[in-house]
N, C-alpha and C positions, 0 to 999 in steps of 0.2 A: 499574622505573618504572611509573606509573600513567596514565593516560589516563581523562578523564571525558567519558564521549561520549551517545550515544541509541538507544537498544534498541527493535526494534518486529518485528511478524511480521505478514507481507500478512495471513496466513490471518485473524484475528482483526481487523485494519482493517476487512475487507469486511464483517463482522458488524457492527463498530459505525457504518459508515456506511447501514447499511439496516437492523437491527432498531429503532431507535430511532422510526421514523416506525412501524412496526406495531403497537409496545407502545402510545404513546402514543396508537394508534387507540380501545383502551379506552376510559379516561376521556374521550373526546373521544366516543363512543356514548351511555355511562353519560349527560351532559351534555343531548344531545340528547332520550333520551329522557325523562328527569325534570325539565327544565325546564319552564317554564311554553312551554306551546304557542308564548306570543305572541310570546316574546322568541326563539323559536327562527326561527321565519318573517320575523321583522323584520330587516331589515338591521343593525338593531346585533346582534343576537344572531347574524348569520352573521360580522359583521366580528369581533365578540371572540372565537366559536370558533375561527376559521380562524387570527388573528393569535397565541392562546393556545397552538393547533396548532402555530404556525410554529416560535416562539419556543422553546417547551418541549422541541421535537424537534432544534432548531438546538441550543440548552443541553446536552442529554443527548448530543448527538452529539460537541461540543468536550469534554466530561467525560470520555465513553467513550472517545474518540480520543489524549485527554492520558495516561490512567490505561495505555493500553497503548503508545504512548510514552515508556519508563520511562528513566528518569536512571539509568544504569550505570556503574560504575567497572570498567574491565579493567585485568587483573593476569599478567604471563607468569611464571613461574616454572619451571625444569627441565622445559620445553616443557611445562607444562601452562597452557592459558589461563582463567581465573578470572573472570570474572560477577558483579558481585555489585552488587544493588539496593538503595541507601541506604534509599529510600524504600519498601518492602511496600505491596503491595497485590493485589486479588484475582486482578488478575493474573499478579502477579511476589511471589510468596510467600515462592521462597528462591530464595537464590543459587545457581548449577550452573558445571561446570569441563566444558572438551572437549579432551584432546588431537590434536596432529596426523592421529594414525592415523585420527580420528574423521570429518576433512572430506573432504568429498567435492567439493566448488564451491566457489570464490571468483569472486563476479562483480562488478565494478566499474558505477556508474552515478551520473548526477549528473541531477541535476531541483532546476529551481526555485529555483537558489540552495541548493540541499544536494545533498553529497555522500554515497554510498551503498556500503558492503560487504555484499553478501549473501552468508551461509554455508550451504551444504546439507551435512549431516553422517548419520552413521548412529546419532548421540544419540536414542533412541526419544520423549524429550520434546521436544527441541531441534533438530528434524530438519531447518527451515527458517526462519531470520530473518536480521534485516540490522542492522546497526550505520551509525548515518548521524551527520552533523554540518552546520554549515554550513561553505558554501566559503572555503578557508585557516582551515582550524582547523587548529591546531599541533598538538594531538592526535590529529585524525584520521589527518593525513599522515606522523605519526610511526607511528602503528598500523596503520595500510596499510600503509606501505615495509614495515616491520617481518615484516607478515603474509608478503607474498608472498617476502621473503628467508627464510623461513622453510621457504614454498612449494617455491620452489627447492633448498632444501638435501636439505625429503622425497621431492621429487620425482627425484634423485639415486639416491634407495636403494630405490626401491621398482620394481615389472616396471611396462608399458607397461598392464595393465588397470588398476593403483589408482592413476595420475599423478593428483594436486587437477587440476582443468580449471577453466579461465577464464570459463565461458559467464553472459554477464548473465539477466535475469527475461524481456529482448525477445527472447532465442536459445533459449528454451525453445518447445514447442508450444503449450501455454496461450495466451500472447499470441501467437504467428502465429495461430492460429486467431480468435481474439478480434480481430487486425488485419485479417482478410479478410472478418469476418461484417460489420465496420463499413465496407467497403471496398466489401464488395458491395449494402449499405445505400445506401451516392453513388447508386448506377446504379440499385434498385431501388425505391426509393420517389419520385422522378416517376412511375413508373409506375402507382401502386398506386390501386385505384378514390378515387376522392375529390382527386386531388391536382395536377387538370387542374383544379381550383377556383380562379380566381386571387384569391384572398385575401391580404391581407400577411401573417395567423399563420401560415398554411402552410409560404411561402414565408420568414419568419424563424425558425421551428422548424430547417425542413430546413439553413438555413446555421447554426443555432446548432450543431444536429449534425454537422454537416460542420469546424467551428472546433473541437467540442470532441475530436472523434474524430482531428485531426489528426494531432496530436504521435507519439499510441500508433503508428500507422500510419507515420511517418516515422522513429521510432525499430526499428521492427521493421525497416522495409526497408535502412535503414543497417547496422546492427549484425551482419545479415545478409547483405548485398549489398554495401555500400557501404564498408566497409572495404577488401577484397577489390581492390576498384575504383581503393583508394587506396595 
């Protein structure tokens, strides 16, 4: 049976969610400085740079983000699982196979209205990505069960150091570390010189980041603690 699900790998996300606004710093210089003076200083010329800015970087960014987002078909065959991208592209070139022996993690995780399988493997190109879909897709939930009865059966045969382990992306260090620097961000920026200003941007910045830093934070402490608990 095949399964057509969604291929992606954090490492590469982060790339294309932040280089896109530096490249396009470029031409967005070049502009500045070879235009005509006047239309640089003028308010139309700061509105069409900045809004050309916006635009061209929000573009490149859904480009970049779809392009490693790739549409994949998996394939099991005589335990080997098979990869393979209809659609090529710079980032997904060719198709690649990983056996059992190969994982090392399967972590389960749902955000957003999609569901998440992350694989860590000892594949030297393939060493970290996730296969995701939206929630109740037939496909996904067939290739999930699937995976971890799989899990279990190698998990059987093998000593206590090579067991697959379950740990999701928030039970690794990366994100506990990255939930406690935003956690300690709440408590230290009132502090910080400037911020005893009472202005409303201040004062909406600091709750924009406190809203957006939530989730990561609450998912850390759950998945961590909160299970346990349960």
């Amino acid at each position: 049976m095949k399964y057509t699900l969604t291929f992606g790998r954090n490492s590469q996300l982060v790339w294309a969610l932040i280089l896109p606004a530096f490249i396009l710093l470029i031409p967005l210089l070049i502009f500045m400085e070879y235009a005509s003076k006047e239309l640089v200083r003028s308010d139309l010329g700061f509105v069409i740079s900045t809004v050309g800015y916006m635009a061209a970087t929000l573009f490149l960014t859904l480009k970049w983000v779809k392009s490693i987002n790739a549409k994949v078909i998996v394939t099991i065959a005589d335990g080997i699982i098979h990869f393979r991208f209809p659609f090529k592209n710079i980032f997904h070139r060719s198709d690649f196979m990983i056996t059992f022996h190969e994982i090392l993690n399967l972590g389960e995780d749902n955000d957003k209205g999609f569901d998440f399988l992350y694989f860590e493997t000892t594949n030297p190109k393939y060493s970290k990505f996730h296969i995701t879909a939206k929630e109740e897709n037939e496909d996904f939930a067939l290739f999930s069960k699937l995976m971890f009865e799989m899990e279990e059966e190698f998990n059987k045969q093998v000593t206590v150091d090579r067991l697959v382990t379950n740990k999701s992306i928030y039970q690794k260090w990366p994100m506990k570390i990255l939930a406690f620097i935003f956690l300690s961000c709440w408590f230290v920026f009132p502090f910080l010189p400037g911020s005893d200003k009472d202005t409303w941007l201040l004062t909406a910045r600091y709750w924009v980041f406190v809203a957006l830093s939530s989730p990561i934070i609450a998912k850390v402490y759950y998945q961590n603690f909160g299970r346990k608990n349960g």
